[in-house]
Backbone as JSON Lines, residues from 0, in Angstrom:
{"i":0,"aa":"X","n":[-16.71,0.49,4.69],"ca":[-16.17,0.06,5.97],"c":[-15.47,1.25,6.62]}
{"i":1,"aa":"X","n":[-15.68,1.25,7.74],"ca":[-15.03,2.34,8.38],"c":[-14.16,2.02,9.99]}
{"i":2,"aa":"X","n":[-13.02,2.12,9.73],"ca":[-12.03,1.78,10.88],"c":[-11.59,2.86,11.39]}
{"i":3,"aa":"X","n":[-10.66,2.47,12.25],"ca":[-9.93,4.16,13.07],"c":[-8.99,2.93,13.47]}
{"i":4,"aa":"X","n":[-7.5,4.1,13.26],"ca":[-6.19,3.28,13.73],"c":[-5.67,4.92,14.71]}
{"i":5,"aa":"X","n":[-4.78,4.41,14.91],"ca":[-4.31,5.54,16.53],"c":[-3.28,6.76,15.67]}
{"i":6,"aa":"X","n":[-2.95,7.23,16.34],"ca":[-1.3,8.33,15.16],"c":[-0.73,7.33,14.88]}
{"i":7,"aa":"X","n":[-0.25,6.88,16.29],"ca":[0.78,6.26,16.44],"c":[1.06,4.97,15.36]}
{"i":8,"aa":"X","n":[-0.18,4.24,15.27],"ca":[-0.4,3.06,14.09],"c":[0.0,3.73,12.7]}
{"i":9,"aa":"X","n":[-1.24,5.03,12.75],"ca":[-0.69,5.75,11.56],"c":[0.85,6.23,10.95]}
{"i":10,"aa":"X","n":[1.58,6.54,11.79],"ca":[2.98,6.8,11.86],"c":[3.7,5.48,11.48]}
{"i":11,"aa":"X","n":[3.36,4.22,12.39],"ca":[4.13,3.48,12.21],"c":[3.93,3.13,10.95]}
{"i":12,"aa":"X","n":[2.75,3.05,10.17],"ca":[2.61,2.28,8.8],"c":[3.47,2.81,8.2]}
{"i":13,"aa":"X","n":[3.08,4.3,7.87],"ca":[4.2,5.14,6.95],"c":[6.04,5.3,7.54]}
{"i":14,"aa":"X","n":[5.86,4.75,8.38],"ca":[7.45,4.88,8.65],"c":[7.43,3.45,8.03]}
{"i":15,"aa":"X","n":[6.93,2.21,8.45],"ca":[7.79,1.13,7.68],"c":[7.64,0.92,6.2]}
{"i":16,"aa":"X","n":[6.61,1.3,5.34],"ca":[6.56,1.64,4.36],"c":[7.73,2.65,3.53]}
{"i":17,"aa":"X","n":[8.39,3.45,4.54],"ca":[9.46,4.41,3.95],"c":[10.38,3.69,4.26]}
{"i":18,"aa":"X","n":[10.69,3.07,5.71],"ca":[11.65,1.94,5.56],"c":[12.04,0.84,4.38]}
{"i":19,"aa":"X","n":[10.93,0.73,3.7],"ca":[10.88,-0.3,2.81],"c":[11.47,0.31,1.59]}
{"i":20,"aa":"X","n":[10.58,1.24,1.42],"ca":[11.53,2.49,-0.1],"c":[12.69,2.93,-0.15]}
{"i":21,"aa":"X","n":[13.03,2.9,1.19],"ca":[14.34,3.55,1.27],"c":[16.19,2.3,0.99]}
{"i":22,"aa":"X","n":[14.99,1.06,1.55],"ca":[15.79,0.08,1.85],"c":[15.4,-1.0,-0.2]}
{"i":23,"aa":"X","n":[14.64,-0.22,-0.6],"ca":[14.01,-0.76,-1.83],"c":[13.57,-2.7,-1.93]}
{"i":24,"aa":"X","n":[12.93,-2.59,-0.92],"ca":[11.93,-3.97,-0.55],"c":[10.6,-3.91,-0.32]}
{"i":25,"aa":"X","n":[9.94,-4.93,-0.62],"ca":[8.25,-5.11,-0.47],"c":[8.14,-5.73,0.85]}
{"i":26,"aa":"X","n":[7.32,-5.41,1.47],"ca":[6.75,-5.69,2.27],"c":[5.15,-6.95,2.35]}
{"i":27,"aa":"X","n":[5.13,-7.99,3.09],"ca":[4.37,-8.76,2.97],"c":[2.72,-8.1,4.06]}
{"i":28,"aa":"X","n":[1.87,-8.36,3.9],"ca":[0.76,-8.02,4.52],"c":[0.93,-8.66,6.36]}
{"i":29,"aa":"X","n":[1.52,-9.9,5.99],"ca":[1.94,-10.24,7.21],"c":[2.37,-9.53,7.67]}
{"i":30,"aa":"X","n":[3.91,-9.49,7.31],"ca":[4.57,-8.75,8.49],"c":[4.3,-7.3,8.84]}
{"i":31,"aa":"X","n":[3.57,-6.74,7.9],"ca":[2.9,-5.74,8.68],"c":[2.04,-5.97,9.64]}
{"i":32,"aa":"X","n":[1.12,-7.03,9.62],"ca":[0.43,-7.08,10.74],"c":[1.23,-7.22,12.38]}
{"i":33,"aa":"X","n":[2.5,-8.1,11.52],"ca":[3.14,-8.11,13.2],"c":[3.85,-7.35,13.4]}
{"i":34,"aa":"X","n":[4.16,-6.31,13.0],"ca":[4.98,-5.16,13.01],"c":[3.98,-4.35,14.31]}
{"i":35,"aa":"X","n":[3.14,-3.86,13.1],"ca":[2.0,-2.82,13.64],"c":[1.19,-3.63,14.94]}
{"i":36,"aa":"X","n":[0.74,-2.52,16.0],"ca":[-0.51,-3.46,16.81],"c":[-2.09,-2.91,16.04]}
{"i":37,"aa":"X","n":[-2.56,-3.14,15.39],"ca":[-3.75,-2.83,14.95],"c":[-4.6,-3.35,15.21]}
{"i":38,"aa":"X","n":[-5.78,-2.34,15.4],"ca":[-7.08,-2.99,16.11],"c":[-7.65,-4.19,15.78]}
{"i":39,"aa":"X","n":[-8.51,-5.03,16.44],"ca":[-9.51,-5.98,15.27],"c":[-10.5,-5.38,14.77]}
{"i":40,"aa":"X","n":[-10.59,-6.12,13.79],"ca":[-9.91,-6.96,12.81],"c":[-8.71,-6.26,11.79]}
{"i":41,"aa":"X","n":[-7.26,-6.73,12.58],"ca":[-6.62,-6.49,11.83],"c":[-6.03,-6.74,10.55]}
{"i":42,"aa":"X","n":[-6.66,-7.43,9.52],"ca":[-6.39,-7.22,8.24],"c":[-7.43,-5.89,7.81]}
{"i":43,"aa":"X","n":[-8.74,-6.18,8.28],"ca":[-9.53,-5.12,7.58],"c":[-9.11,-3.95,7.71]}
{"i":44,"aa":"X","n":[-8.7,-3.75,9.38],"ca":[-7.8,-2.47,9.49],"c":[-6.82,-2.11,8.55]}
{"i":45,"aa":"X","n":[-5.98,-2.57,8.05],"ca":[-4.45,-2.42,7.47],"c":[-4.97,-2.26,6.04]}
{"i":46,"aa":"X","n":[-6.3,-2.84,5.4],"ca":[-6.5,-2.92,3.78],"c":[-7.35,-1.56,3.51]}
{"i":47,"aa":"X","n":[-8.07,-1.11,4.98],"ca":[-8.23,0.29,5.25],"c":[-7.42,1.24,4.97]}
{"i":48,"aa":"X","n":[-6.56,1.32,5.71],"ca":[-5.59,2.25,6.14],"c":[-4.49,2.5,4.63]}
{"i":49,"aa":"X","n":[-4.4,1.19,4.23],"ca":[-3.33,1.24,2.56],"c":[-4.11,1.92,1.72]}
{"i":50,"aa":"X","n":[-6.17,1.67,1.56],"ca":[-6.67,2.28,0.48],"c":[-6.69,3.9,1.08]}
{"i":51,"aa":"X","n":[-7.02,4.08,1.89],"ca":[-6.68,5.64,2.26],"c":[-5.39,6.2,1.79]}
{"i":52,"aa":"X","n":[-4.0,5.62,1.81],"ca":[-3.12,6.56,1.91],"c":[-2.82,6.3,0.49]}
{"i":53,"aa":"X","n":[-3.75,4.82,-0.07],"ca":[-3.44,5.04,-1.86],"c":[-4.37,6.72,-1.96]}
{"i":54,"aa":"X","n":[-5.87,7.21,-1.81],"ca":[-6.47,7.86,-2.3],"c":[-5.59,9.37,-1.68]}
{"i":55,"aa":"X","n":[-4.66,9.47,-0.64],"ca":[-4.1,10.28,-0.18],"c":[-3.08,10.63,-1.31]}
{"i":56,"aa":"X","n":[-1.89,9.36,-1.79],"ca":[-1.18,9.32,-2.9],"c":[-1.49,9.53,-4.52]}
{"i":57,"aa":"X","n":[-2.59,9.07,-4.79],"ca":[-3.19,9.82,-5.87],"c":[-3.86,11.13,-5.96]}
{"i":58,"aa":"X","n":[-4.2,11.74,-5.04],"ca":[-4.65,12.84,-4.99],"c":[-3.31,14.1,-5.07]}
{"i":59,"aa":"X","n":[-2.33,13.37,-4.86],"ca":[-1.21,13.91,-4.83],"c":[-0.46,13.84,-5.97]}
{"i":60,"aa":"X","n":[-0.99,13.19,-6.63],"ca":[-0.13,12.75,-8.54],"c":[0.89,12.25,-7.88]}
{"i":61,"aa":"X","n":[1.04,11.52,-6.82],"ca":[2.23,10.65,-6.2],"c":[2.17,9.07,-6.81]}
{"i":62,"aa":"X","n":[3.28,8.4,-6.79],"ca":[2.8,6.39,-6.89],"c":[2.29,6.02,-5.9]}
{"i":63,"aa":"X","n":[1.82,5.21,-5.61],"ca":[0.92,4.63,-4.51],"c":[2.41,3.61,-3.74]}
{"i":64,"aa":"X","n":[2.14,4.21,-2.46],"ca":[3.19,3.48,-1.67],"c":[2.65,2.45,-0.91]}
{"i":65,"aa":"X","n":[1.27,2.17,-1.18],"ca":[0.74,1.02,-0.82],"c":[0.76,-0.08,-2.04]}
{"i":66,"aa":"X","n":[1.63,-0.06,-2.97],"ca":[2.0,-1.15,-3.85],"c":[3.37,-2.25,-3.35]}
{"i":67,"aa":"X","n":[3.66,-1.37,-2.54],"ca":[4.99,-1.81,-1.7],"c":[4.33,-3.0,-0.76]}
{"i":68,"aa":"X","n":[2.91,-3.51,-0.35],"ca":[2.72,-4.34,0.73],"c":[2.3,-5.71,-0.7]}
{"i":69,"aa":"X","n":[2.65,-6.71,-0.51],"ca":[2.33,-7.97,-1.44],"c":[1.92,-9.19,-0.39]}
{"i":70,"aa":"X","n":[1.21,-10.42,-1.38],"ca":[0.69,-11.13,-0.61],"c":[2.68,-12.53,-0.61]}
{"i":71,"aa":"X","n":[2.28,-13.33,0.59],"ca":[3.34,-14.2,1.03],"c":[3.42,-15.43,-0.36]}
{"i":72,"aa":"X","n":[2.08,-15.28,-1.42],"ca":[2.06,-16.28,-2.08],"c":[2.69,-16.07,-3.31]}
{"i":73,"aa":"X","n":[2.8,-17.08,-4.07],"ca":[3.74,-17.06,-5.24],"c":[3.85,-15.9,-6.55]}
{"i":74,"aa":"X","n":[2.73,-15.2,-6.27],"ca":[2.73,-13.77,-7.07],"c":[3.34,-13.24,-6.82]}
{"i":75,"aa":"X","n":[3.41,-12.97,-5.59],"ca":[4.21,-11.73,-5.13],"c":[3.78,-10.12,-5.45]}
{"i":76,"aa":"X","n":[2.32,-10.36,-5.48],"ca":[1.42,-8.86,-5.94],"c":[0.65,-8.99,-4.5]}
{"i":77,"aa":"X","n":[0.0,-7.66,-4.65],"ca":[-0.6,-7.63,-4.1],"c":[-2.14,-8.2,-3.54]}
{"i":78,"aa":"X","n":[-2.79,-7.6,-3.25],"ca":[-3.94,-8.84,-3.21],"c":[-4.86,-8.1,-4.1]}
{"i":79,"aa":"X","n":[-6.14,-8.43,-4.64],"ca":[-7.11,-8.22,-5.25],"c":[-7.8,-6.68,-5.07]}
{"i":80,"aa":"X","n":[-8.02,-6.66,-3.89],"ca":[-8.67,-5.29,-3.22],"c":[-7.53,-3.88,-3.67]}
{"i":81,"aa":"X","n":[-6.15,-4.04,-3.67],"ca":[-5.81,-3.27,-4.1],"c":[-5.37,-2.93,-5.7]}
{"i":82,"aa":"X","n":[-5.78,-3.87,-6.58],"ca":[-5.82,-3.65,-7.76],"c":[-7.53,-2.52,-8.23]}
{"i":83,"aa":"X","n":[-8.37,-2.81,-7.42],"ca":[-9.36,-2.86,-7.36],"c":[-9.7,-0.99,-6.75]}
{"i":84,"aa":"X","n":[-8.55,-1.2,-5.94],"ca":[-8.48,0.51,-5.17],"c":[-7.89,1.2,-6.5]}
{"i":85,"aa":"X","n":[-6.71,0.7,-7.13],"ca":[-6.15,1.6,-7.86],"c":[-7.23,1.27,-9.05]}
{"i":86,"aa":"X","n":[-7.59,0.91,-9.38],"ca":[-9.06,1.15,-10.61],"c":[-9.61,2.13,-9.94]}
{"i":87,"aa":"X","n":[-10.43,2.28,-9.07],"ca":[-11.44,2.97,-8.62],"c":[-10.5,4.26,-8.65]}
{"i":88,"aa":"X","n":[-9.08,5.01,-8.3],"ca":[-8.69,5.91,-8.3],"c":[-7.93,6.39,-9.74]}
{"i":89,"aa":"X","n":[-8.18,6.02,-10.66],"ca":[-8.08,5.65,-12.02],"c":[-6.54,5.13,-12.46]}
{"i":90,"aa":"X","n":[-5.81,4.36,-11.76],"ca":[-4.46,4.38,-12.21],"c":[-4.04,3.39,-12.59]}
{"i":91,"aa":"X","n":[-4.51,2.12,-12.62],"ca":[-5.2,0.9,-13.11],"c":[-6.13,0.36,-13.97]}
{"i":92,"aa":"X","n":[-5.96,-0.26,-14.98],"ca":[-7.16,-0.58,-15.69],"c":[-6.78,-2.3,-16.6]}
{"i":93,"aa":"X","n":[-7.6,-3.17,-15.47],"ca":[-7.35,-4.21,-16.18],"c":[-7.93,-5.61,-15.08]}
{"i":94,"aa":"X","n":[-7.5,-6.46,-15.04],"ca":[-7.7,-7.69,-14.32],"c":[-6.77,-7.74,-12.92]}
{"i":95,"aa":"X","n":[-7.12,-8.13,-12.18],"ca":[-6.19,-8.16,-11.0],"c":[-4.98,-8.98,-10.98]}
{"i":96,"aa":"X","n":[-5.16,-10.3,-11.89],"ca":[-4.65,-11.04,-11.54],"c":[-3.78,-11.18,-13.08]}
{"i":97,"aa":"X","n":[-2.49,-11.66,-13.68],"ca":[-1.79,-12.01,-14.96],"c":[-1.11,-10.89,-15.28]}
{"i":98,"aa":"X","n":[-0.26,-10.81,-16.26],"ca":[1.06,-10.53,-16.69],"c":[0.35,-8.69,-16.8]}
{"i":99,"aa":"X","n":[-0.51,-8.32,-17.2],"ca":[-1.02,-6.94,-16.98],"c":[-0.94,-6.12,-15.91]}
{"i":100,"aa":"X","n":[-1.28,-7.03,-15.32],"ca":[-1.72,-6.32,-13.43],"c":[-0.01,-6.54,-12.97]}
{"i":101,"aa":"X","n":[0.84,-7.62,-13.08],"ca":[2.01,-7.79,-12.29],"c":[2.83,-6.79,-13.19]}
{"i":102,"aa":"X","n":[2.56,-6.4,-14.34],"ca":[3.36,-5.29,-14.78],"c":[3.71,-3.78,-14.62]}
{"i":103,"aa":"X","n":[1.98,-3.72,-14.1],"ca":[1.3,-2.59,-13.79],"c":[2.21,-2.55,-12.23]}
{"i":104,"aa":"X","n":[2.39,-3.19,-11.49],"ca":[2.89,-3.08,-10.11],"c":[4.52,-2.82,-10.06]}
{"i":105,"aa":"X","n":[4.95,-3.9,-11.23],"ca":[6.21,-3.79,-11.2],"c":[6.93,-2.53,-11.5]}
{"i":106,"aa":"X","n":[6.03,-1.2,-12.25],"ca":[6.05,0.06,-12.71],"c":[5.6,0.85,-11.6]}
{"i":107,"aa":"X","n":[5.01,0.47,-10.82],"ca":[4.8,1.58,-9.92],"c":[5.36,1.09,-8.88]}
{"i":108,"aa":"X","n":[5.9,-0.31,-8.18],"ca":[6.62,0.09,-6.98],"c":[8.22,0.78,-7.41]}
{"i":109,"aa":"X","n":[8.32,0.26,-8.85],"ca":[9.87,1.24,-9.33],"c":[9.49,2.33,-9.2]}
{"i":110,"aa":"X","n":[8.38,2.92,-9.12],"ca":[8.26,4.39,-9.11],"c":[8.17,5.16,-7.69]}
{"i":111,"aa":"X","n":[7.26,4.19,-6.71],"ca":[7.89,4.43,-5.31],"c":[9.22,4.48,-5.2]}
{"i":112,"aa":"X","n":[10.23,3.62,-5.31],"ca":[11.0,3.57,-5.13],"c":[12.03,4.88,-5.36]}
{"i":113,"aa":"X","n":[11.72,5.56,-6.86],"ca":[12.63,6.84,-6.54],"c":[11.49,7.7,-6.47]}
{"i":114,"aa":"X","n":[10.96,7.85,-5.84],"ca":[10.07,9.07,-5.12],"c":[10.49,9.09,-3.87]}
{"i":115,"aa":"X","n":[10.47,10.62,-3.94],"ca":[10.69,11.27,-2.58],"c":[9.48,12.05,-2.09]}
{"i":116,"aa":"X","n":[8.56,11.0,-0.88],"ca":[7.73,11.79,-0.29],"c":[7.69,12.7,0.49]}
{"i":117,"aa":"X","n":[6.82,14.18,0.4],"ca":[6.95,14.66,1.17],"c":[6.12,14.07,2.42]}
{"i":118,"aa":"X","n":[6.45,14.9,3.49],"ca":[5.64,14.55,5.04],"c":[4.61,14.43,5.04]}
{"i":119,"aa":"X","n":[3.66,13.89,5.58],"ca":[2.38,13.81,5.24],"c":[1.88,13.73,6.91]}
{"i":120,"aa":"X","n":[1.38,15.19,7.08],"ca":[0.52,15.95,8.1],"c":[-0.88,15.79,8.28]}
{"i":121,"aa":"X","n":[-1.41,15.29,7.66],"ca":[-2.96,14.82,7.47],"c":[-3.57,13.1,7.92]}
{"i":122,"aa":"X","n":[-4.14,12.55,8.22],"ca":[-4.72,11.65,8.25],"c":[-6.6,11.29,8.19]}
């Protein structure tokens, strides 16, 4: 799939995403959508834009600061596609869903959390 979001979208993601680290809270997929104005279809846009700046963050031996967005439902993980991103970028290895995968998250948004990103000039 291939989307295009604006700077400006781009900026805003990573600013509320650092908002979130800084303020040490998750963020729901929702309210990013109403945060951000993103093109349609905006979920596909936004599940875009998180697996990019995961493959941006691993390429960087960084945590993935797209572990910080979770679904509104009683997990409180993320959704499927991004268990699925972090497999494919090898930092994950397991089922998406049960006490493995919610452990696996619970270790890496603590690890966002004291990371200090640098700027990120690229998109």
């Amino acid at each position: 799939m291939s989307v295009r979001i604006s700077r400006q979208q781009w900026d805003g993601l990573l600013g509320e995403l650092d908002h979130a680290r800084r303020q040490r809270h998750l963020l729901t997929y929702r309210a990013l959508l109403e945060r951000l104005e993103l093109p349609t279809p905006a979920m596909q846009t936004l599940t875009a834009a998180l697996e990019y700046l995961a493959m941006i963050d691993a390429r960087a031996d960084q945590p993935l600061r797209s572990s910080l967005v979770i679904s509104q439902g009683a997990s409180r993980l993320p959704r499927t596609g991004f268990f699925e991103c972090a497999e494919k970028l090898g930092r994950f290895c397991g089922p998406s869903d049960g006490v493995a995968a919610a452990s696996w998250h619970a270790s890496e948004v603590a690890r966002v959390f004291e990371y200090i990103y640098p700027p990120t000039t690229t998109t």
